[in-house]
C-alpha positions in Angstrom: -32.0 6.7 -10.7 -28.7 4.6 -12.1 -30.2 2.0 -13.8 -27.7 -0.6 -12.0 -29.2 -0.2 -8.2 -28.2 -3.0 -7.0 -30.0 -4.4 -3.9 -32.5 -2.3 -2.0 -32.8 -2.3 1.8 -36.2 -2.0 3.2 -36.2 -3.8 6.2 -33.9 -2.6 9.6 -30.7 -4.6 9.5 -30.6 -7.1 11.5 -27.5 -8.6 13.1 -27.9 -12.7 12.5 -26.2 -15.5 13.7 -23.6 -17.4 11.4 -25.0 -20.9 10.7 -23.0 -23.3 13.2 -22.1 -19.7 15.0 -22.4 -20.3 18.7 -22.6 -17.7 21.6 -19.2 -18.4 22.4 -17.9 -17.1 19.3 -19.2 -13.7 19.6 -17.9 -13.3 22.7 -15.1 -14.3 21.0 -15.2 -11.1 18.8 -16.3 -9.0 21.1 -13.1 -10.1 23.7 -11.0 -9.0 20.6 -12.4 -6.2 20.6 -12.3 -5.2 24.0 -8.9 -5.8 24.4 -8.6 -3.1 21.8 -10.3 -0.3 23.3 -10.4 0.4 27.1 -11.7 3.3 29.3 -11.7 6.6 27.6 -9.9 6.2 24.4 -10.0 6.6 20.4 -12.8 4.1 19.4 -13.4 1.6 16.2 -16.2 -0.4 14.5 -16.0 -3.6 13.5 -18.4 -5.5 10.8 -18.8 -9.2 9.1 -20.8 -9.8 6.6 -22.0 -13.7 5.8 -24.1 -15.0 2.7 -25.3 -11.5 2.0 -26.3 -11.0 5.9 -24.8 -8.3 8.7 -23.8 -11.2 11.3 -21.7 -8.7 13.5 -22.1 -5.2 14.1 -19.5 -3.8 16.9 -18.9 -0.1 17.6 -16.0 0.6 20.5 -14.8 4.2 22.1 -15.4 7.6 21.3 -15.3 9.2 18.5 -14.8 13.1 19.8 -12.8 12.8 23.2 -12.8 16.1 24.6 -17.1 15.8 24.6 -16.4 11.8 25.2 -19.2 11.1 22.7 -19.1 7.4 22.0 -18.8 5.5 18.5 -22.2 4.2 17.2 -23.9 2.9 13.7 -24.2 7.1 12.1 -20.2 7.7 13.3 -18.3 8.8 10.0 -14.8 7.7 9.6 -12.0 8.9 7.1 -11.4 5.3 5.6 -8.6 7.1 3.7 -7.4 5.1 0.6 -10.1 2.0 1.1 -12.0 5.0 -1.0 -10.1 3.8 -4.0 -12.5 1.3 -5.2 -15.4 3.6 -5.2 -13.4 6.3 -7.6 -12.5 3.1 -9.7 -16.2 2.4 -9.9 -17.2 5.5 -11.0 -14.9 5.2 -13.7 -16.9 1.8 -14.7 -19.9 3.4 -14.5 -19.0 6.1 -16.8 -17.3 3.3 -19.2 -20.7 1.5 -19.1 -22.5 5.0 -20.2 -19.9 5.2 -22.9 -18.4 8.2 -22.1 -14.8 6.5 -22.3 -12.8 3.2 -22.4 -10.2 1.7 -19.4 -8.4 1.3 -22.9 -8.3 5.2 -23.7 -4.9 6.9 -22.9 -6.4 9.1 -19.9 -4.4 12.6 -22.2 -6.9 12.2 -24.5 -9.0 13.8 -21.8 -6.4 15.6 -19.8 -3.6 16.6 -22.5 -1.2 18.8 -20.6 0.0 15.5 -19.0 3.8 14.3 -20.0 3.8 15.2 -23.5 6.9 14.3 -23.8 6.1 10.3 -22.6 5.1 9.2 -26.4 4.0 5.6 -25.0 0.5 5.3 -24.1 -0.8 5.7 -20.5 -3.9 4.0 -20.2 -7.1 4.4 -17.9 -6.3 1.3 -16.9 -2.5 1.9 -15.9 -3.7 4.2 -13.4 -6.5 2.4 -12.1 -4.0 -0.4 -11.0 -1.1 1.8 -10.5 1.0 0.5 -13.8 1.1 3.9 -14.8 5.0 5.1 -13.8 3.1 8.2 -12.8 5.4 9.1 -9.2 3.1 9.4 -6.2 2.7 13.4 -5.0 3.0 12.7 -1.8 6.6 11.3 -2.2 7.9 14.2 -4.9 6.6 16.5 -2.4 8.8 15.1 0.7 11.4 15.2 -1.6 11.0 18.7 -2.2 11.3 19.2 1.5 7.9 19.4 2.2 5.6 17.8 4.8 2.1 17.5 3.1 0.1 17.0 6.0 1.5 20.2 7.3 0.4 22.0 4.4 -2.8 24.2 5.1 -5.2 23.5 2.4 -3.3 21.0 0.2 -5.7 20.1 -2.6 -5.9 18.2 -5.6 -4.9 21.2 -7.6 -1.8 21.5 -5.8 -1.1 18.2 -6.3 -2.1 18.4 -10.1 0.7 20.8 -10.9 3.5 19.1 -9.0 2.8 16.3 -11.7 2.5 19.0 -14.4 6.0 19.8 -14.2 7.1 16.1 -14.1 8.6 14.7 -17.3 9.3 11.2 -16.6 7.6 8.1 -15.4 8.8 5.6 -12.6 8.7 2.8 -15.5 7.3 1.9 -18.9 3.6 2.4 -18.5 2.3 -1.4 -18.0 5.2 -2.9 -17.3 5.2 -2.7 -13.5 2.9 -2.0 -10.5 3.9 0.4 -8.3 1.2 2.1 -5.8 0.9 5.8 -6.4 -1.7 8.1 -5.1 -1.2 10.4 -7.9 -3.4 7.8 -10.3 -6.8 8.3 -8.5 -5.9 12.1 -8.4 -5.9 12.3 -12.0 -8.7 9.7 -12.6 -11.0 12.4 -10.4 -10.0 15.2 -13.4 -11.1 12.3 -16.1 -14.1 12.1 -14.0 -14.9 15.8 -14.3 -13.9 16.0 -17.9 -16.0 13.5 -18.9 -18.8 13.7 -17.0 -19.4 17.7 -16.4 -19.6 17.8 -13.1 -17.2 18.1 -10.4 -16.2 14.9 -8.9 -17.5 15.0 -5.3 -21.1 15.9 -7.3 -21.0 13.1 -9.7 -19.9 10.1 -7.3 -22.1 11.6 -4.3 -25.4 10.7 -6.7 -23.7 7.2 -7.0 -23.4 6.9 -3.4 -27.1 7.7 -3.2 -28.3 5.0 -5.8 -25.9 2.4 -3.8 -28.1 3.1 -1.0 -25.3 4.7 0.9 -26.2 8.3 1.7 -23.6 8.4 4.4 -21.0 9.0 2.8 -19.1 11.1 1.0 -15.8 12.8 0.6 -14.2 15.7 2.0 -13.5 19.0 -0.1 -12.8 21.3 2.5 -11.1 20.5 6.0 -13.1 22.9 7.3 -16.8 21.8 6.5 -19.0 20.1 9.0 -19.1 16.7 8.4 -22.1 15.4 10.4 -21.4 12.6 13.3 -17.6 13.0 12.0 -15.1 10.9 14.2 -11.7 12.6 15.1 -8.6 11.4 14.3 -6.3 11.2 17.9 -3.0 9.6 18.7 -0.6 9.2 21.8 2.9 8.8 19.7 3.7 6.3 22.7 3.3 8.4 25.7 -0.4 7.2 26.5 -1.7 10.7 26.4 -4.1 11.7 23.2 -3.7 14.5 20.9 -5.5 15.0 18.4 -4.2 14.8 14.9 -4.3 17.9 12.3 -5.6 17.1 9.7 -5.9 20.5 7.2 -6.1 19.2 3.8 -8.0 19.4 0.9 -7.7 16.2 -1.1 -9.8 13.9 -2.5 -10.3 10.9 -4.4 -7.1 9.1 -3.4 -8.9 9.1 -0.5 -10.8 11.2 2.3 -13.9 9.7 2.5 -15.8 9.8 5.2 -18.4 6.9 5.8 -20.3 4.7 8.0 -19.9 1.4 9.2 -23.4 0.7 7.7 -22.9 2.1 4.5 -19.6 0.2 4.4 -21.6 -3.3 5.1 -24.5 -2.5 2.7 -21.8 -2.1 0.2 -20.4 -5.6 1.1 -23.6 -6.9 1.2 -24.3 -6.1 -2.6 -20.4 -7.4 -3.4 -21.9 -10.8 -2.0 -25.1 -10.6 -4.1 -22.7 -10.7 -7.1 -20.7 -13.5 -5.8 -24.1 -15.6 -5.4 -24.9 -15.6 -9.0 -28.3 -14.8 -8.3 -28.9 -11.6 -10.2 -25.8 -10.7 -11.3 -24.8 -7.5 -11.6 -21.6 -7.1 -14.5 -20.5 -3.6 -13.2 -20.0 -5.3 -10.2 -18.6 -8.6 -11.2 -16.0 -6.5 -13.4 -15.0 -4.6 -10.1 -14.2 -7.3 -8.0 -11.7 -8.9 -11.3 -7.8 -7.7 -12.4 -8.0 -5.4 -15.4 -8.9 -6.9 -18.5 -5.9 -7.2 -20.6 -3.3 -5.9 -18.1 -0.7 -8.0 -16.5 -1.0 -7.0 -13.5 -2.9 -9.8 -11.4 -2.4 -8.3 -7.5 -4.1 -5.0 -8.2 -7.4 -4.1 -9.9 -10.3 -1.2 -9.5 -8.8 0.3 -6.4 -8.6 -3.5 -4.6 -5.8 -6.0 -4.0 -6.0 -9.6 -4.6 -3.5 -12.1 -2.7 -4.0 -15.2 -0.6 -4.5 -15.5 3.2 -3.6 -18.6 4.6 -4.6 -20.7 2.0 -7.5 -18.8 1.1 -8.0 -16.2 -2.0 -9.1 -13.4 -0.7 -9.6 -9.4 -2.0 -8.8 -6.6 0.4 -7.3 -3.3 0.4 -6.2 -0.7 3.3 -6.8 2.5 4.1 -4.4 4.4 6.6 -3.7 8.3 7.0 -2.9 10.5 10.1 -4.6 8.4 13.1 -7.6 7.4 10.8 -7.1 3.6 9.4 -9.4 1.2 7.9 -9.3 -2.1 6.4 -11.9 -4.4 4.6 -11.0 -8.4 3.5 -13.5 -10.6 1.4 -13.2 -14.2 1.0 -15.1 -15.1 -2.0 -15.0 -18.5 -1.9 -16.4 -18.3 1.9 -18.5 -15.3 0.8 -17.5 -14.0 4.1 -16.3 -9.7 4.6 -14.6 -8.3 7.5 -14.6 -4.4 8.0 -12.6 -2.1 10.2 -12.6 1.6 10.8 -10.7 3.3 13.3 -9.8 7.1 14.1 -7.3 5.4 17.0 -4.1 5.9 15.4 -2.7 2.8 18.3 -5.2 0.3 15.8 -3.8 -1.6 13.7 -6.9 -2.3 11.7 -5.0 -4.7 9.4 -4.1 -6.7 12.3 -7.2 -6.9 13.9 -9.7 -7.4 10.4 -7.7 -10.8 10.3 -7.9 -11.8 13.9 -11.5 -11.5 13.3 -11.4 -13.2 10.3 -9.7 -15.9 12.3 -12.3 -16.7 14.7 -15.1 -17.2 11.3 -13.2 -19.1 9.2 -11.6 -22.5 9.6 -7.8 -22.1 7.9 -4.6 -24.3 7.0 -2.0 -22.0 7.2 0.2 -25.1 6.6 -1.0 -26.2 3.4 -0.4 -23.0 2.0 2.5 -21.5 3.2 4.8 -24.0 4.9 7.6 -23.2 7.4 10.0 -26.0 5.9 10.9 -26.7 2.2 8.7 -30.2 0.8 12.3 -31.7 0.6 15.6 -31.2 2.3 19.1 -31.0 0.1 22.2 -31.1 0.8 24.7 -29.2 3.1 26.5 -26.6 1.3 30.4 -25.6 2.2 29.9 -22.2 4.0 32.9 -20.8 2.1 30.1 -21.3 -1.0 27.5 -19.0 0.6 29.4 -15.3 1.6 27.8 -12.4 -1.1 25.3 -10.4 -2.1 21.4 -11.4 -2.4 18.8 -9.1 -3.2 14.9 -9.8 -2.2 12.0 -9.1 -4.8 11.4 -6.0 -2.2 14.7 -4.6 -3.0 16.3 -5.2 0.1 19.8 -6.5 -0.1 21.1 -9.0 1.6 25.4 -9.5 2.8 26.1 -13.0 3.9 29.8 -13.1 5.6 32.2 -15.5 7.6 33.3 -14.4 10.8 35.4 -16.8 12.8 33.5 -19.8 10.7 30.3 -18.6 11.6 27.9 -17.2 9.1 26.4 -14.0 9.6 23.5 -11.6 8.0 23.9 -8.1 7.2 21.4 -5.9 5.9 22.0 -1.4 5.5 21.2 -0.2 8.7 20.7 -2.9 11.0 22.1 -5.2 13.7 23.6 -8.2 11.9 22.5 -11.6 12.4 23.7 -15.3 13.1 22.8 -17.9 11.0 22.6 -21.6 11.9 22.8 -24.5 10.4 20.2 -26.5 11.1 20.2 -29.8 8.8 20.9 -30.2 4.9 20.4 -27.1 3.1 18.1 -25.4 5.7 19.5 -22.4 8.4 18.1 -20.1 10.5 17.8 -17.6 12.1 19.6 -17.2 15.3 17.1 -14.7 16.5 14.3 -16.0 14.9 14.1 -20.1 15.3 11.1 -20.1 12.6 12.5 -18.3 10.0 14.7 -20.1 8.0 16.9 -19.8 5.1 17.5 -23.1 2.9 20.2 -22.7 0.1 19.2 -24.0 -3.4 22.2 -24.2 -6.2 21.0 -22.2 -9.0 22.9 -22.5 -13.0 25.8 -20.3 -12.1 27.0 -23.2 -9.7 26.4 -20.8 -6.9 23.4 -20.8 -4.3 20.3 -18.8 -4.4 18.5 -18.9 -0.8 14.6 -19.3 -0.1 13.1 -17.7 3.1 10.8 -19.5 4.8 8.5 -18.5 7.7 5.1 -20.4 8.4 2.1 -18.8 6.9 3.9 -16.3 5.2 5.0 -16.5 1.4 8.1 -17.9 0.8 10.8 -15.2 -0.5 13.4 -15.8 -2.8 16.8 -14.4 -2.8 18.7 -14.6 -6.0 22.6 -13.8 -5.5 24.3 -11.1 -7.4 27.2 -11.7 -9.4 30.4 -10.7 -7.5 32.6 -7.4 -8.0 35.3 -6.1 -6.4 34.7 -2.3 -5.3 36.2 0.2 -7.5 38.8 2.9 -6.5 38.6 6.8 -6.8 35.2 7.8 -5.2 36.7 11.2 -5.3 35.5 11.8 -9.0 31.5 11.4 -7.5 32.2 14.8 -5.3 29.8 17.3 -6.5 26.4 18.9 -6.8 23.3 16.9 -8.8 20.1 18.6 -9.4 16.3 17.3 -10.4 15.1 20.1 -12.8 11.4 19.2 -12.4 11.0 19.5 -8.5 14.4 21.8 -8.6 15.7 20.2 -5.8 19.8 19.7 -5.5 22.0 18.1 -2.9 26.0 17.8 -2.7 28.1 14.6 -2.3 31.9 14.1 -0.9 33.5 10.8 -0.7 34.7 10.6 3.3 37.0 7.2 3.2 36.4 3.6 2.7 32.6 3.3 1.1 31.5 6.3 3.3 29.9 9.7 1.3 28.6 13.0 3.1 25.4 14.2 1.2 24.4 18.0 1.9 20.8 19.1 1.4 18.8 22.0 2.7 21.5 22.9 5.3 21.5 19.0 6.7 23.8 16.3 6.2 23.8 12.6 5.8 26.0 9.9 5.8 25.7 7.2 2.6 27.5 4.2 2.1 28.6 2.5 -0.4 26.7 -1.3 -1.0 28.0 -1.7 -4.5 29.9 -0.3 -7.4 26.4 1.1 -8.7 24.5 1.5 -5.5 24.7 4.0 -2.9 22.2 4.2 0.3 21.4 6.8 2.3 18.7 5.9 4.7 15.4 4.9 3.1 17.6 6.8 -0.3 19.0 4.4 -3.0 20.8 6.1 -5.0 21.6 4.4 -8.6 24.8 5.5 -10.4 24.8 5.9 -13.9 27.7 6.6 -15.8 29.3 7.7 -19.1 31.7 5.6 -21.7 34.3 6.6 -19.8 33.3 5.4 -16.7 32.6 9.0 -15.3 29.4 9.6 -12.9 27.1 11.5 -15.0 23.8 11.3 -12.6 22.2 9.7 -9.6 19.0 8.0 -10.1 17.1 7.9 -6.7 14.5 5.4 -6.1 12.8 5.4 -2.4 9.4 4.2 -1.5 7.2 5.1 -4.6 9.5 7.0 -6.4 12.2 5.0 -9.6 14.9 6.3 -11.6 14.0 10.0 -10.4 17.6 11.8 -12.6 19.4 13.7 -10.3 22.6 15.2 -12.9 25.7 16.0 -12.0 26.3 19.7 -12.8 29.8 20.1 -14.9 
């Protein structure tokens, strides 16, 4: 038995009232709910968890259509990469048996990994994705490759894609970026450390959790017992279901109840009542200790919800999606599971959260600026502003009006609407207020009620160099060996060739090119010539395409 059991169940769960909780707010819940899920479709199950207490228990649909078998308390859903946290866990449980440190560069298990990265690359860095390491999924699709498609996909596979890579996203710790690749080499650290495989070591933690339910997949085609199938409609209202032919775990695939899912809850609340605290526990529900990185921790997110701090994380892949959100301070959970790929459990976790909790969205996240400045001369505000997301932002004039374009879509009007505050033409609550920053130009703040505002610094301005010609040719990755050609067309236009398709790229600035979801930095020599094409997209930085001489 692991000697930190946490809570032990022996009585039937019971689903209780919250204190001050009338009838008319679980009808509440369950309208929600039913306005999800009607006649025959893909079901979902829905739990809250109060003071330590199940105080709503909901199950909705069916979880195998074509034998219309309904959703009920021993379905098992895929909850995809909500299984993060429990990998992350068994990583503290093997740190509090000494068999390694967070601290330890994870090579000094696994040493075949990027020898030629001389920096360290900590337990840590991939436990809250400040690793660099490139996400397998994404070097795969650039290789052409669709890896749900992919017959037996396992972790194996996916180990020797990142094998052959040589270089890292970023400096290890210096940034988060999400990459499934971490928790697919934190499952090898498991094995090397412990002995066992990992679906063998974590399954006896599962046990001694009091969750026997659940488990993860290591073979599409085992019999998962009371397994819920994934099933879509891709807009046409009629379900398929969806394939789902892989082998991966660890990252995610794990299948669970929604009672093993609340007991787990449950014990996360014991914790946050101080009575009988449990460290492991406390320490799992916290950043990692010494990393900058504040958002992200063992396989959980931390961020604020209308006021409120709250720790979540979602779990989404093929139709399956789940979603869990903890208010600590309220000592409040909300689950979500789904095999309905037309759920958005996100969505819906917080619209039940909604109807529990009392929230200010106003206090935290205000629609207006605390004070209004001055009007600024439009001929002041025309350029280039880039968001913290990387999207980049072209203010123009058009016949005196003011006008936002962004790569790809329709541009916008924007209005003045008093002092230093416009908006949005299109949107009336999304505004944009103008702040003068030390370059005696304007930055501009976003502002959209109960949503974080987002700032937008401006770049510095540069005319648009000539002779795109000299960027015509062929650039090649050497680790995925992927290539693609380029040809300036005219004006900021290029034609990029790649497995027999073409695409057309334009031009934003003198050092940026995008081609769909595709940026493509340029990097260039002393002399100005273009040597390479670093391509960041999604979860992938700086990945070197070079230009073959």
């Amino acid at each position: 038995m692991i000697r930190f059991l946490i809570l032990i169940l022996t009585s039937i769960i019971l689903l209780l009232p919250f204190k001050g909780f009338s009838q008319t707010g679980m009808e509440a819940l369950d309208a929600i709910i039913e306005n999800q899920i009607k006649g025959i479709q893909p079901g979902l199950t829905v739990g809250v968890v109060k003071d330590m207490k199940i105080v709503y228990e909901r199950y909705a649909g069916f979880s195998n259509l074509a034998h219309q078998i309904p959703v009920d308390s021993s379905t098992r859903f895929n909850i995809a990469s909500n299984a993060k946290q429990y990998t992350a866990f068994m990583i503290l449980y093997l740190e509090d048996l000494g068999k390694l440190k967070i601290t330890d560069d994870f090579r000094k298990y696994l040493p075949e990994y990027f020898p030629e990265i001389k920096s360290p690359i900590t337990i840590g860095n991939l436990l809250n994705h400040s690793s660099g390491i490139r996400d397998f999924y994404e070097l795969m699709s650039l290789e052409g490759r669709t890896w749900w498609k992919h017959v037996g996909l396992d972790n194996n596979d996916a180990l020797e894609l990142l094998r052959k890579q040589t270089a890292l996203n970023f400096e290890p710790g210096s940034q988060h970026l999400y990459s499934n690749s971490n928790y697919t080499l934190l499952t090898e650290v498991v094995k090397s450390v412990s002995g066992q495989s990992f679906p063998k070591a974590i399954a006896t933690l599962f046990d001694s959790l009091g969750m026997p339910n659940t488990r993860f997949q290591t073979n599409y085609m085992s019999v998962i017992p009371n397994k819920a199938l994934p099933y879509s409609d891709w807009g046409d209202g009629v379900w398929k279901q969806y394939p789902m032919v892989t082998n991966l775990y660890g990252d995610g695939f794990l299948f669970t109840t929604l009672r093993d899912q609340l007991k787990w809850e449950m014990q996360i609340q014991e914790m946050y009542s101080d009575i009988d605290p449990v460290e492991l526990l406390a320490k799992s529900q916290k950043p990692i200790p010494g990393s900058e990185i504040e958002n992200y921790g063992f396989g959980i997110e931390f961020g604020n919800y209308k006021g409120k701090q709250i720790v979540y994380h979602e779990g989404a892949t093929g139709s399956y999606s789940a979603y869990f959100i903890r208010i600590p301070s309220e000592t409040v959970s909300v689950v979500v599971m789904t095999n309905n790929g037309s759920v958005w459990s996100e969505g819906l976790a917080k619209e039940i959260l909604d109807e529990v909790v009392v929230f200010n969205a106003e206090e935290d996240h205000p629609g207006m600026p605390s004070a209004i400045g001055a009007r600024p001369g439009l001929e002041a505000l025309p350029g280039d502003y880039l968001l913290k997301d990387g999207t980049l932002i072209k203010l123009y004039l058009e016949k005196r009006k003011l006008f936002r374009s962004i790569y790809n879509r329709e541009p916008v009007e924007i209005v003045h609407e008093k002092g230093n505050v416009f908006r949005y033409a299109t949107i009336e609550n999304l505004k944009m207020v103008f702040v003068a920053n030390a370059t005696n130009s304007y930055d501009f703040e976003l502002y959209m009620p109960g949503t974080p505002v987002r700032i937008a610094p401006r770049l510095p301005e540069q005319s648009i160099l000539d002779n795109w010609e000299n960027a015509d040719g062929t650039y090649v990755n050497s680790e995925l060996g992927v290539k693609f050609q380029m040809q300036y067309k005219e004006g900021r236009t290029f034609e990029i060739s790649m497995r027999d398709n073409s695409y057309t790229a334009e031009l934003l600035r003198n050092d940026w090119i995008q081609m769909g979801d595709y940026k493509l930095n340029i990097e260039r020599n002393k002399s100005g010539e273009i040597t390479a094409l670093l391509l960041d997209q999604n979860r992938l930085r700086n990945v070197r395409f070079s230009k073959r001489l």
